[in-house]
C-alpha positions as CSV (number, residue, x, y, z in Angstrom):
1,X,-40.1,-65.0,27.9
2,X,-38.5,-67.5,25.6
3,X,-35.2,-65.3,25.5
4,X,-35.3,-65.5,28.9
5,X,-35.8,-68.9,29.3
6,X,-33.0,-69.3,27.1
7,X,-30.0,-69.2,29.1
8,X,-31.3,-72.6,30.8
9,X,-30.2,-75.8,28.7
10,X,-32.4,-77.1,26.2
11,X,-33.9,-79.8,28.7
12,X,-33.8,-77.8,31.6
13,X,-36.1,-75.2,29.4
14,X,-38.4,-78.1,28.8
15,X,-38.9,-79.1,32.1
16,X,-39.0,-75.6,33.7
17,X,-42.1,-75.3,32.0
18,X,-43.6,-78.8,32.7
19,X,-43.1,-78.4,36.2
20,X,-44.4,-74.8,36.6
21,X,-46.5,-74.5,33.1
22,X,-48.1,-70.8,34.7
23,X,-44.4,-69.4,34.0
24,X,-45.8,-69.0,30.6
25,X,-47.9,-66.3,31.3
26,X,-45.7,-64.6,34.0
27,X,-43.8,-61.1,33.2
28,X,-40.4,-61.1,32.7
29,X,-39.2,-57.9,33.8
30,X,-41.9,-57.5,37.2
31,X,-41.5,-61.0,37.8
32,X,-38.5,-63.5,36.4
33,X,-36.1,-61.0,36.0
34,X,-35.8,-59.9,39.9
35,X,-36.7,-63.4,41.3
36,X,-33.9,-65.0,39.0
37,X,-31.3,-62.4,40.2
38,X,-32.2,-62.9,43.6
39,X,-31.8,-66.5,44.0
40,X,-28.6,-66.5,42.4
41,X,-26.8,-63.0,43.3
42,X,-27.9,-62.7,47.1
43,X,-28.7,-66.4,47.4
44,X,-25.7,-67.4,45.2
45,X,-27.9,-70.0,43.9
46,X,-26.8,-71.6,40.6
47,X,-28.7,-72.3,37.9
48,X,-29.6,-75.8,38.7
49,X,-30.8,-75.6,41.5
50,X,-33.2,-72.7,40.5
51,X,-34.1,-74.8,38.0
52,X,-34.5,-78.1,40.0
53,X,-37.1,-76.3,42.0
54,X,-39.6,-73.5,39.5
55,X,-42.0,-73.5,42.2
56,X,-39.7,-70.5,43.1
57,X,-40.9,-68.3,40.4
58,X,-44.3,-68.6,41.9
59,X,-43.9,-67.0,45.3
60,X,-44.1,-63.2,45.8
61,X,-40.0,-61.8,45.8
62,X,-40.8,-59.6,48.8
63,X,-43.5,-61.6,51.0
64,X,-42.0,-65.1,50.9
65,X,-38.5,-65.8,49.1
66,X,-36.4,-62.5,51.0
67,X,-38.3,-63.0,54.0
68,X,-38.1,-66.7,54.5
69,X,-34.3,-66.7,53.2
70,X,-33.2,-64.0,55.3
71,X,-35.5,-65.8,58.3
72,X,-33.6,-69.0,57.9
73,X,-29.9,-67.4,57.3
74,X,-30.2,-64.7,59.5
75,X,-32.1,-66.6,62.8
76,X,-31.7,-70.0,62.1
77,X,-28.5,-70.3,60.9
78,X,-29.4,-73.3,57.8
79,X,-27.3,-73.8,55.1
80,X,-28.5,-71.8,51.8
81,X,-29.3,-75.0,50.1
82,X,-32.3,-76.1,52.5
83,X,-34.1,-72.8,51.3
């Protein structure tokens, strides 16, 4: 977990895990790994604003962040940011 947390900044790192403390006990390869390179390959998030918002971590990949991003791109039309 802590080498994957490493690629934040020092104080990003810090309050990643103030703002979403169960991240601590989340899998990295079921869980971090895919959401991470979702939000920033398909999403083309960067890595602040994954990091300005953890809570992202904490919804299910398949159930809520690809359906509600592909739901808002795809029939709505919003700008990637406002996911």
């Amino acid at each position: 977990l802590l080498f994957f947390l490493h690629r934040l900044p020092y104080f990003s790192t810090s309050s990643f895990i103030r703002r979403l403390p169960p991240v601590l006990g989340y899998s990295v390869e079921r869980e971090l790994k895919p959401k991470w390179e979702y939000l920033q390959k398909v999403c083309d998030f960067n890595t602040f604003e994954v990091v300005r918002f953890p809570a992202y971590f904490s919804y299910p990949l398949e159930r809520v962040i690809k359906s509600r991003y592909e739901y808002l791109r795809d029939e709505k039309g919003l700008p990637l940011q406002l996911f």
